[in-house]
N, C-alpha and C positions, 0 to 999 in steps of 0.2 A: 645291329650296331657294329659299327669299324673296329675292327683291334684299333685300340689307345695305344701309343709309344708315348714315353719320357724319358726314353732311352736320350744319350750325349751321343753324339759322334766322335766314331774314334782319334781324330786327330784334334779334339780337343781336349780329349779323356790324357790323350799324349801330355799336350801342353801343361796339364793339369797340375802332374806328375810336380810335386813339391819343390826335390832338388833340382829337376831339368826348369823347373820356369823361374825358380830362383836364380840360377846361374845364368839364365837366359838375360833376366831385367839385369843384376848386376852387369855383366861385360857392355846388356847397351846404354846403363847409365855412364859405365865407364866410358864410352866411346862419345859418346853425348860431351860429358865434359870435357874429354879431351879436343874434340873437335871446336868447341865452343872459344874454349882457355890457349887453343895450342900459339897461339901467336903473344898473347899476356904470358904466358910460363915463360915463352925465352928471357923475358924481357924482367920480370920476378921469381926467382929460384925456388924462392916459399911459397908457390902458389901449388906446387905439385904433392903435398900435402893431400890437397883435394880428391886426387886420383883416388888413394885407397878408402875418403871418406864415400866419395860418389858411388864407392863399390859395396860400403857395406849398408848403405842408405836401404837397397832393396833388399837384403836379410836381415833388416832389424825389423822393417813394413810391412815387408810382402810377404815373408816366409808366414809367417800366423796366419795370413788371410789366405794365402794360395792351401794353407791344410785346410782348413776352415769350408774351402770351396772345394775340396779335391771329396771331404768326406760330405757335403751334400750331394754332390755326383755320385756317390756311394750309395746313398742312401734312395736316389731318383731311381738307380737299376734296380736296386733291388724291388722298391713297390712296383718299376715298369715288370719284373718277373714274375712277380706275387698278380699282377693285374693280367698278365699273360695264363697263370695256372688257372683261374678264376675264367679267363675267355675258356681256353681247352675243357676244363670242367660243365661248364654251359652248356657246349656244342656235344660232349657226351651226353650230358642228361637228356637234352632234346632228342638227340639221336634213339636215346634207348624208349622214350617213350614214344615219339613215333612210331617205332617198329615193332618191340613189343609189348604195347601196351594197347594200341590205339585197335590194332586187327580184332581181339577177341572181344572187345567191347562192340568192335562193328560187325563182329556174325552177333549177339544177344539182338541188334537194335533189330537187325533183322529179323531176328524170330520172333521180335516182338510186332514189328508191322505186317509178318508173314500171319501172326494170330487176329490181329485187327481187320484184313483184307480175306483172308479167306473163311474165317471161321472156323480155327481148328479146335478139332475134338480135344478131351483133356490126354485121353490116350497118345493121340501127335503129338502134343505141347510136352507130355512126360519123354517121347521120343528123341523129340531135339534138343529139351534140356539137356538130355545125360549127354548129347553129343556137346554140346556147349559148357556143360559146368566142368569138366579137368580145363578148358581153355581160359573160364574166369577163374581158377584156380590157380591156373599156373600163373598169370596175370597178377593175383592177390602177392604170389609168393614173388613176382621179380619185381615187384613194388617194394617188398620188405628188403630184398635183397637190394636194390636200388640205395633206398634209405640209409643202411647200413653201410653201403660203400661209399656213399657220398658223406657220410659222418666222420669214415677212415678219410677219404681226401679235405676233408677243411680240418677236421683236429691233427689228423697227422700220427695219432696216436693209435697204434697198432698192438695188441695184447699178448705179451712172450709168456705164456703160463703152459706148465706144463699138465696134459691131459691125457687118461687110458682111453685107443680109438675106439673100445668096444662101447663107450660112452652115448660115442653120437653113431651107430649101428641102428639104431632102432628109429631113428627119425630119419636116417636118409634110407633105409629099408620102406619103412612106411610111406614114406613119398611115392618111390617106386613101385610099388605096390599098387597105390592108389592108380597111379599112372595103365600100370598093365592089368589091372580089374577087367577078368572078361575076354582076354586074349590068348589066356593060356602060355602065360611066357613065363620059363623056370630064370629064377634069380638066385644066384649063386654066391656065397661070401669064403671066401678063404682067405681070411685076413687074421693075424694075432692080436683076440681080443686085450690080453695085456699089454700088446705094444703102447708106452708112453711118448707120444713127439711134444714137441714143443711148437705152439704159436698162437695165433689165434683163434681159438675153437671156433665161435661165429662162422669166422671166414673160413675154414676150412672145412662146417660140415654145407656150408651153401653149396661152396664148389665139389663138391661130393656131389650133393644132393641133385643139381643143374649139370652134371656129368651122366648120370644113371639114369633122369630125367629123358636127358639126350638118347641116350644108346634104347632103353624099352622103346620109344620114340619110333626108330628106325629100324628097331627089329619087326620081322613080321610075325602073324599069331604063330601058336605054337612053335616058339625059338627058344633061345635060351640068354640071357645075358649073364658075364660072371663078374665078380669082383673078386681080385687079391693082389699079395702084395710079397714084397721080395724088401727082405731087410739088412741094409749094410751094416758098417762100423759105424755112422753118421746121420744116417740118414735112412729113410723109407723110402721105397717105390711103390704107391697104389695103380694099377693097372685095371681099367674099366673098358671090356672087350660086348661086341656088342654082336649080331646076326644080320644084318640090316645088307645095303649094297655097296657099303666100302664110296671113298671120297676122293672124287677127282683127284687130278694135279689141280687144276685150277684154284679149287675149294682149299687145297692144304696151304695154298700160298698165301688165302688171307682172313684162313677161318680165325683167329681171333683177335682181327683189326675191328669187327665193329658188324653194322648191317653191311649184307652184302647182296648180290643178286638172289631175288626168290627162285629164277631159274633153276638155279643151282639144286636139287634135289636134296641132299646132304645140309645146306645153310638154312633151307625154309623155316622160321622161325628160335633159330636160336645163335645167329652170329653173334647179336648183344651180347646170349645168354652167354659164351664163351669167352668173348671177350671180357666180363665180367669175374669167370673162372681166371683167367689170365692174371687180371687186376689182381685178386686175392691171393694168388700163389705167389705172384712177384712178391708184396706185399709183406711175406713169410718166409720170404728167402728160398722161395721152392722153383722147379722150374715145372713146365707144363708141355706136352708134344702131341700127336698126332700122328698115326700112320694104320696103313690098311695091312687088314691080316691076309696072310696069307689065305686060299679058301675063299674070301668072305668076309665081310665085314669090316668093324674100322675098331683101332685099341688107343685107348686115353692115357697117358702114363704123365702122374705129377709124383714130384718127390718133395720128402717133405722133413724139415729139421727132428734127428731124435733128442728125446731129452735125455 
C-alpha cells in the first residue's frame, strides 16, 4: 500500500498563518469598499466611516476561524507524520523478517524434505540438526529482539535505570558460548564488573549479545574473540574485537542500514542484526562504529551513558 499524505501544501500552510490572512481579508474588504463607495463618499462625507468598519469586519469573523483552521492543519501533519513512522516501521519489520527470519526456517524445511526423500538415518538427522539448531536459535532470539524493539518504537518508552554491567555478563557470555560450542574459540572479557551505566538494560544486553553473536560468527576455529572496555568521565566504551577477515569499504558504508548484499562476506546474515544494535544504542544515547583491526579482523566499539 502507497504512503498516505494529509500533508497541506506549503503556500496554503503560508496563507493559513492567522495574522498574515487576517490582514490580507481586512485590506481587501477595505479595498472592496472603497471601490464600491468611492463615487457615494464624495458626494456623503459620513459614509467614510465605513472604511475602518469594513476593515475590522474580518478581525472580529475571520480571525477565530482562520486559528480554528490554522490548528487543524496542525493537527493533519502531525497524524500525516505519525502515519509516516507507522509506514517506516512496517517496511523495517518486513525487512527484518524476510532476511532474518525466513533463511533458517528455510535450511529446517529442507532437512525436513531431505529426511522424507531420502531416508535418513537417525545418526544424519542428529548430524544436521546441530547444524540447524544455533540457526533456529538465533532466529528464536532476533524474534524476541524484534518484539522488543518494536514495543520501544510504538510506546516510545525507553528505560533510564541504572544497572552493574557485570549483571548482564553471564547471559551475553552464554549466548556466545553456545554460539562457538565446538570451535574452540577463547572468549575474553576485560570489562569492570562494577561499572554502573545507565539505560536500558533489555536494549543493551541484546546489542551486546548480537555484537559477540557476530564476531564468534566470523572468527574462524581456534581464534580468539575479546571483549573490554575503556572508561571516561561520562561515559563507557565497550569494544568487541573479533579474528575473522575484516570488512570491506563497501560493507562499512552501509553495515547498519538494514539487509544488504549476501555477496558481501562480512553482511551474510546479520545486517538486520546490526541495524537493530544501531536502533538500541541510538535509543540510549550511545553511539555505535565499526572499523577493521589492524592485522585482522574487524572491532565493534558502542559507548554508552555512565550513571
Amino acid at each position: 500500500m502507497a504512503n498516505q499524505s494529509l500533508s497541506t501544501p506549503n503556500s496554503k500552510r503560508t496563507w493559513l498563518n492567522p495574522g498574515k490572512a487576517t490582514l490580507f481579508t481586512s485590506l481587501l474588504s477595505t479595498g472592496v469598499y472603497i471601490l464600491i463607495w468611492i463615487f457615494p463618499l464624495q458626494l456623503d462625507p459620513n459614509g467614510w466611516v465605513g472604511i475602518p468598519i469594513s476593515a475590522c469586519i474580518p478581525v472580529v469573523l475571520g480571525y477565530p476561524r482562520i486559528r480554528y483552521a490554522n490548528k487543524l492543519m496542525r493537527e493533519v501533519e502531525e497524524l500525516n507524520e505519525r502515519l509516516s513512522e507507522q509506514n517506516v516501521l512496517r517496511e523495517k519489520l518486513l525487512a527484518i523478517i524476510g532476511h532474518d527470519v525466513r533463511g533458517p526456517l528455510a535450511s529446517l524445511a529442507g532437512l525436513v524434505d531431505l529426511m522424507d526423500s531420502e531416508g535418513m538415518s537417525p545418526a544424519e538427522f542428529k548430524k544436521w540438526l546441530d547444524k540447524v539448531r544455533p540457526e533456529l536459535e538465533f532466529t528464536r532470539e532476533t524474534l524476541d529482539r524484534l518484539v522488543y524493539w518494536a514495543k520501544l518504537q510504538m510506546t516510545g518508552i525507553v528505560e533510564d535505570k541504572e544497572f552493574r554491567l557485570g549483571e548482564i555478563r553471564s547471559v551475553v557470555e552464554s549466548n556466545a558460548n553456545q554460539m562457538a560450542a565446538g570451535r574452540n574459540i577463547d572468549i575474553t572479557f576485560d570489562w569492570d564488573q562494577n561499572t554502573f551505566i545507565s539505560g536500558d538494560r533489555m536494549a543493551i544486553q541484546i546489542t551486546l549479545s548480537n555484537l559477540l553473536h557476530n564476531a564468534v560468527k566470523h572468527s574462524p576455529d581456534n581464534s580468539s574473540v575479546s571483549v573490554r572496555s575503556e572508561t571516561g568521565n561520562k561515559e563507557i566504551m565497550i569494544l568487541i574485537e573479533d579474528s575473522g577477515q575484516g570488512i570491506t569499504q563497501s560493507e562499512l558504508n552501509q553495515l547498519f542500514l538494514g539487509p544488504i548484499d549476501k555477496n558481501d562476506h562480512y553482511a551474510t546474515g546479520l545486517g538486520v542484526g546490526l541495524f537493530l544494535c544501531k536502533e538500541f544504542v541510538q535509543m540510549n544515547g550511545g553511539t555505535i562504529t565499526a572499523e577493521n583491526v589492524l592485522g585482522g579482523g574487524a572491532r565493534f566499539c558502542i559507548t554508552l551513558k555512565l550513571a
